[in-house]
C-alpha positions as CSV (number, residue, x, y, z in Angstrom):
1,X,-24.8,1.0,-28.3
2,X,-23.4,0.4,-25.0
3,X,-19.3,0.2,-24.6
4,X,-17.5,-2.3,-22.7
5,X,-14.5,-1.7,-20.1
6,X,-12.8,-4.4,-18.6
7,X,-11.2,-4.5,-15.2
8,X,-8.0,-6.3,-14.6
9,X,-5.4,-6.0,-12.0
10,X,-2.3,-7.5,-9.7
11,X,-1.0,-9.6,-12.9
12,X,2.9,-10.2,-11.2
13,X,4.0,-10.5,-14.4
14,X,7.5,-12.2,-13.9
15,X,5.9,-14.7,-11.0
16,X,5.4,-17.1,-13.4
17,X,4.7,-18.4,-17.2
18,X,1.0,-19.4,-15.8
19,X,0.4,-15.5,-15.3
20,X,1.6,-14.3,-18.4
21,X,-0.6,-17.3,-20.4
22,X,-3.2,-15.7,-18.8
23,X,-2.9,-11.8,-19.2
24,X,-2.5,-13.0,-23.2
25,X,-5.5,-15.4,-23.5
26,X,-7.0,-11.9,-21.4
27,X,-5.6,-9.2,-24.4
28,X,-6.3,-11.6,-27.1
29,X,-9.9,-11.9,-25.8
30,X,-10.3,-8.0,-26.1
31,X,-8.9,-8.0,-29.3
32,X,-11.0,-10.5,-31.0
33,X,-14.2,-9.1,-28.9
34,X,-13.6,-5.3,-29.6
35,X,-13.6,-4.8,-26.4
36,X,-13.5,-0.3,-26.0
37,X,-11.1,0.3,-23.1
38,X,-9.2,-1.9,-21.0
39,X,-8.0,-0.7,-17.4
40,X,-4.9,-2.0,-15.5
41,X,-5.2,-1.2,-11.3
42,X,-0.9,-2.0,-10.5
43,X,1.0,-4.9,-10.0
44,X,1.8,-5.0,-13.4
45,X,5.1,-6.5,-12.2
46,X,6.4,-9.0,-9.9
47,X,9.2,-7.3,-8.4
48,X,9.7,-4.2,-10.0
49,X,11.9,-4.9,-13.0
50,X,12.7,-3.5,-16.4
51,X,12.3,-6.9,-18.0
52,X,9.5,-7.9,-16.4
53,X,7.7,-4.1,-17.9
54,X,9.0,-5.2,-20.9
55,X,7.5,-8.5,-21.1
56,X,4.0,-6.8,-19.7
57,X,4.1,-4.4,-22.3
58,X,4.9,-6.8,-25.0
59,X,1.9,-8.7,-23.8
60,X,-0.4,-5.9,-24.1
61,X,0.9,-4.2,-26.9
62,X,-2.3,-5.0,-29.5
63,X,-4.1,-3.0,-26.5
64,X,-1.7,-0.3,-26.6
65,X,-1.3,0.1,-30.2
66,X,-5.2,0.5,-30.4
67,X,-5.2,2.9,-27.4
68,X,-7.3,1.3,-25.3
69,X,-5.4,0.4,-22.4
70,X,-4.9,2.7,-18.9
71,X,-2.3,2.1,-16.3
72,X,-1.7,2.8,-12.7
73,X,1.2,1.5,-10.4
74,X,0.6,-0.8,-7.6
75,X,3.6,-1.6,-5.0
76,X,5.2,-4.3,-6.6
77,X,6.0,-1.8,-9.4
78,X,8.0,0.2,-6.9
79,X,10.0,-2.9,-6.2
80,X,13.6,-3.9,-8.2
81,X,14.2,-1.4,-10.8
82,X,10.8,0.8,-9.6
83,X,9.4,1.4,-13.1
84,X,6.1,2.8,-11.5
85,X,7.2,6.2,-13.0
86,X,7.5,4.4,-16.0
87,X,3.8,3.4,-15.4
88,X,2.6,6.7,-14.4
89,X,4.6,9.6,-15.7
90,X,4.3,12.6,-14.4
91,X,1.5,13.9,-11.8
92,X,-0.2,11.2,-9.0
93,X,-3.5,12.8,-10.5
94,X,-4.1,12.8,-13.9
95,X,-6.9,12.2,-16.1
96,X,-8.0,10.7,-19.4
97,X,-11.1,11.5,-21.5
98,X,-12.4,9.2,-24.3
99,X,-15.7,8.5,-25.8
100,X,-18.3,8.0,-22.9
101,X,-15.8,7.1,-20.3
102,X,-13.1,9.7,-18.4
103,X,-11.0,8.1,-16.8
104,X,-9.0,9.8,-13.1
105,X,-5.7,8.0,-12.8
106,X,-4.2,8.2,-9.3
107,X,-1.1,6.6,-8.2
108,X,-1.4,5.6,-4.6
109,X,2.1,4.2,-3.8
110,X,4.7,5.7,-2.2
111,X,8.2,5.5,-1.0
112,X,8.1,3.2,1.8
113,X,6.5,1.2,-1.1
114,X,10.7,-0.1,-2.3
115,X,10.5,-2.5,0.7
116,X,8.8,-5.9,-0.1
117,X,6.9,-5.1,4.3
118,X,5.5,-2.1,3.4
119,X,3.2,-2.5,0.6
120,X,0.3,-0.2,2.1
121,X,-0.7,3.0,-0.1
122,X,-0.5,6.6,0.4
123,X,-3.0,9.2,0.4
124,X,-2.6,12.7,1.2
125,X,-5.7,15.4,1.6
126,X,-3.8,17.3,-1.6
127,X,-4.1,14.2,-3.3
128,X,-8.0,14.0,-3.0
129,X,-8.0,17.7,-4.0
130,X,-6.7,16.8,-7.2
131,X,-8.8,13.8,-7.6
132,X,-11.8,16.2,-6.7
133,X,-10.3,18.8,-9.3
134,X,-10.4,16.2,-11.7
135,X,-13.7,14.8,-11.2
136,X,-15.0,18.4,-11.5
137,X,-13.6,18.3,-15.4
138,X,-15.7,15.3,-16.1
139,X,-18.0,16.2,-19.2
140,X,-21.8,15.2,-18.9
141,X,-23.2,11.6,-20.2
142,X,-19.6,10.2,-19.4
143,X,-18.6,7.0,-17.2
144,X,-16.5,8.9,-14.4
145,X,-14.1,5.9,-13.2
146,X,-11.2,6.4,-10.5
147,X,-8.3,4.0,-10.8
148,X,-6.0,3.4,-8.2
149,X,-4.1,0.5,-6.9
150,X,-4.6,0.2,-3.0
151,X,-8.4,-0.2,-1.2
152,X,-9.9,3.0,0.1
153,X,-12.3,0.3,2.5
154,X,-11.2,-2.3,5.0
155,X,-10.8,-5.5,3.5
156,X,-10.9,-9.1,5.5
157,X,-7.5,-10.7,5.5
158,X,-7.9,-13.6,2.8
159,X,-4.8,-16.0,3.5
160,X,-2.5,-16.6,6.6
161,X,0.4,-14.2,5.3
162,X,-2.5,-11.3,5.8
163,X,-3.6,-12.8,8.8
164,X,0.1,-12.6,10.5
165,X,0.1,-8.9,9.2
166,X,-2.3,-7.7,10.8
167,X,-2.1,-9.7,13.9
168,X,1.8,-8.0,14.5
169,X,0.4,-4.6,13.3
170,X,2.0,-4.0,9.8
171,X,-0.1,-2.1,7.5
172,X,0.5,-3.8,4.4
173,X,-3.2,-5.0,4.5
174,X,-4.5,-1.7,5.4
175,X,-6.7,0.4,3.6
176,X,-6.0,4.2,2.8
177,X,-6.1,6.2,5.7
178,X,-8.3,8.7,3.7
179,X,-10.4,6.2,2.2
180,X,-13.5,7.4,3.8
181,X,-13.1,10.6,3.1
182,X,-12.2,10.1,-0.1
183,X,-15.1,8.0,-0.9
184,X,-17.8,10.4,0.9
185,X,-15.9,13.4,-1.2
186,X,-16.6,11.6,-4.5
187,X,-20.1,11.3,-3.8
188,X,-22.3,12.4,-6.9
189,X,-19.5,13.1,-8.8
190,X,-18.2,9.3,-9.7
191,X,-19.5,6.0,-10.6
192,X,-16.8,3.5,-10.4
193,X,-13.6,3.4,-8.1
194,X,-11.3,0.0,-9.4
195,X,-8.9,-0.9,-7.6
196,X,-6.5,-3.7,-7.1
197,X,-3.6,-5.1,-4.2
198,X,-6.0,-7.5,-1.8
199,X,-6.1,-10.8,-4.1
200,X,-9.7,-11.8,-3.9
201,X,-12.4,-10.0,-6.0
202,X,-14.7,-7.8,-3.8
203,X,-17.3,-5.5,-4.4
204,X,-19.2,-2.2,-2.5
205,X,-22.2,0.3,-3.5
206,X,-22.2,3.2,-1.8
207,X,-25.1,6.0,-1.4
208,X,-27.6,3.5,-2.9
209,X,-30.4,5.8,-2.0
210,X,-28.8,8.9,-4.5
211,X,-29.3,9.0,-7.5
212,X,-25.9,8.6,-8.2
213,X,-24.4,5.4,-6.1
214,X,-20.6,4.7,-5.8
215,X,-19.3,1.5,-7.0
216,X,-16.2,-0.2,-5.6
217,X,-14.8,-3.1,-7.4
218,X,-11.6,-4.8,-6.1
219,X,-10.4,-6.9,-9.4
220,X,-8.4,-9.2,-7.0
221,X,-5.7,-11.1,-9.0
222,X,-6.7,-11.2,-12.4
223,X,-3.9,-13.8,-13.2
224,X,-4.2,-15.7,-9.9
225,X,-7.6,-16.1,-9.7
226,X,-8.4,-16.5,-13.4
227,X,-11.6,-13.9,-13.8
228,X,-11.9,-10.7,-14.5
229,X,-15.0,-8.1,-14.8
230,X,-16.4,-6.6,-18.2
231,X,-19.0,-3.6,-17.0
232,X,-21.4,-2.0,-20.0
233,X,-21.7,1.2,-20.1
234,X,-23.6,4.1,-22.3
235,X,-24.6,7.5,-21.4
236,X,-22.7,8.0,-18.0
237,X,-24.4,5.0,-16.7
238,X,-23.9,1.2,-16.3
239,X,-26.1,-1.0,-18.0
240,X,-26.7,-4.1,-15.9
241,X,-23.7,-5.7,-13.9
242,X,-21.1,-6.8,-14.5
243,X,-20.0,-9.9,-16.8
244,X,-17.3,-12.4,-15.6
245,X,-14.7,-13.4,-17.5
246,X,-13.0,-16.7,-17.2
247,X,-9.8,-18.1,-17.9
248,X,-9.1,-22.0,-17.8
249,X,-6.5,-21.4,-15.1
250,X,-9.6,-20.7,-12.1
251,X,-8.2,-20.5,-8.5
252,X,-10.7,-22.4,-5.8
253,X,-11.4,-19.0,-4.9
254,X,-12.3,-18.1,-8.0
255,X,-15.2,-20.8,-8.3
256,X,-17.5,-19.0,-6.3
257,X,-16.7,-15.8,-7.7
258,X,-20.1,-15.7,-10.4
259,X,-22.5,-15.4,-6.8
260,X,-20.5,-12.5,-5.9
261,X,-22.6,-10.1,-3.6
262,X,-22.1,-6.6,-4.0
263,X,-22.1,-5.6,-0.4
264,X,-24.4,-2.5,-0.1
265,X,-23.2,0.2,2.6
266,X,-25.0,2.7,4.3
C-alpha cells in the first residue's frame, strides 16, 4: 500500500492569525487522513522568536506526538531569538530513516542569515560531502528525500520586493551557489529535493532520460498561498504525481496552481 508525505513550508507563524488557521486546518487534515510523514522546509517562524516556536509547535504537536513530522530551518528562524538550533540540533547534515522513506535533513542558513537583507542560503563543498555521505546510507526500496530550506536552481523573481533585489544586486533571491553541483552530485542517488523560501510553488525534473530522475519541488508558502503537495510513494518510488491540497484561504496565485507544469531540464 502506497504511503503519503506531505510537503509544507514558509508558514511565518507569528505574521498573522490567518497563517496559523491554516497550518491547523493543514495538521488536522493529516491527522484525520493518516497521513505517514509530514515534512516542514523553514520558515517555521516569522521573525525568529521563542513564542512564535512555541505557538508552531503547539500547532503541530498531534504530528509530533505521532512522530511524523521533520524539520529544517529557513532564514526567518535565524531572525529574533534565532531558534533555528532549536529546529535543527546538532550537525547541518543529518538523516532520518523510517519505513519506505529516509529522509537527509540539511540546514542551509547561515550567519549572515540574523539580518532581515540577507536571507540567501549557504552551501559549502563539505556540506554536499555530507549530504553525499548520507545519501550513500540510504537502504534499498526507500524514498531518498533531501530537505532543505533555500533553492539549489534559479528561480524568477515573483513580486516587486524580489524584483528590486535583484535589480540592486542583493542575493536574498539567489539560489545556492552550489546548487548545480549539488544537484548533478545527487544524481542516481535521490528522488526528491523539497525545499522552501521563494513564495510561489515551482517544480523541476532532472535527468529524465535515467532511470532515476531528480525531482525538485519548491512548496512556496504553504500558509500564504493556501496549497500544499501530498506525493505517494511505495517501494523507493512515486506513484503518480502529486495531489494538491487546498485550504479555503487560496492566494490568486494559488488558483492556477492545480495546471502546475513540472518544468523538465536537460
Amino acid at each position: 500500500m502506497p504511503q503519503s508525505l506531505i510537503h509544507l513550508s514558509d508558514l511565518h507563524i507569528g505574521r498573522s492569525a490567518a497563517d496559523e488557521r491554516c497550518a491547523q486546518a493543514f495538521v488536522d487534515r493529516a491527522m484525520v487522513e493518516r497521513i505517514d510523514h509530514v515534512v516542514v522546509t523553514g520558515d517555521l517562524t516569522n521573525r525568529g522568536r521563542r513564542e512564535e516556536l512555541s505557538r508552531f509547535h503547539e500547532i503541530f504537536a498531534p504530528l509530533h506526538a505521532a512522530r511524523r513530522l521533520t524539520l529544517v530551518p529557513g532564514n526567518h528562524d535565524r531572525l529574533g531569538h534565532d531558534v533555528a538550533g532549536e529546529i535543527q540540533q546538532g550537525a547541518r547534515v543529518e538523516t532520518k530513516c523510517l519505513p519506505g522513506l529516509y529522509l537527509i535533513r540539511f540546514d542551509s542558513t547561515g550567519p549572515h542569515n540574523r539580518s532581515w537583507l540577507a536571507g540567501h542560503g549557504a552551501m559549502s563543498g563539505e556540506d554536499i560531502e555530507a549530504i553525499l555521505e548520507a545519501a550513500h546510507h540510504a537502504p534499498a526500496g526507500h524514498l531518498v528525500v533531501l530537505l532543505l530550506h533555500h533553492h539549489p536552481l534559479p528561480l524568477p523573481e515573483d513580486n516587486t520586493a524580489e524584483l528590486l533585489s535583484s535589480w540592486l544586486g542583493w542575493r536574498w533571491t539567489a539560489e545556492l551557489e552550489l546548487g548545480w553541483t549539488l544537484l548533478r552530485s545527487l544524481a542516481g542517488r535521490c528522488d526528491l529535493v523539497l525545499h522552501g523560501h521563494r513564495h510561489r510553488p515551482r517544480s523541476f525534473s532532472l535527468f529524465e532520460d535515467t532511470p532515476r530522475p531528480l525531482r525538485i519541488f519548491n512548496a512556496g508558502s504553504s500558509t500564504e498561498m493556501g496549497v500544499a503537495r501530498v506525493f505517494a510513494h511505495a517501494q523507493g518510488q512515486l506513484e503518480g504525481p502529486a495531489v494538491w491540497w487546498r485550504h479555503t484561504r487560496v492566494s490568486r496565485q494559488a488558483r492556477h496552481v492545480a495546471a502546475e507544469a513540472v518544468h523538465v531540464v536537460a
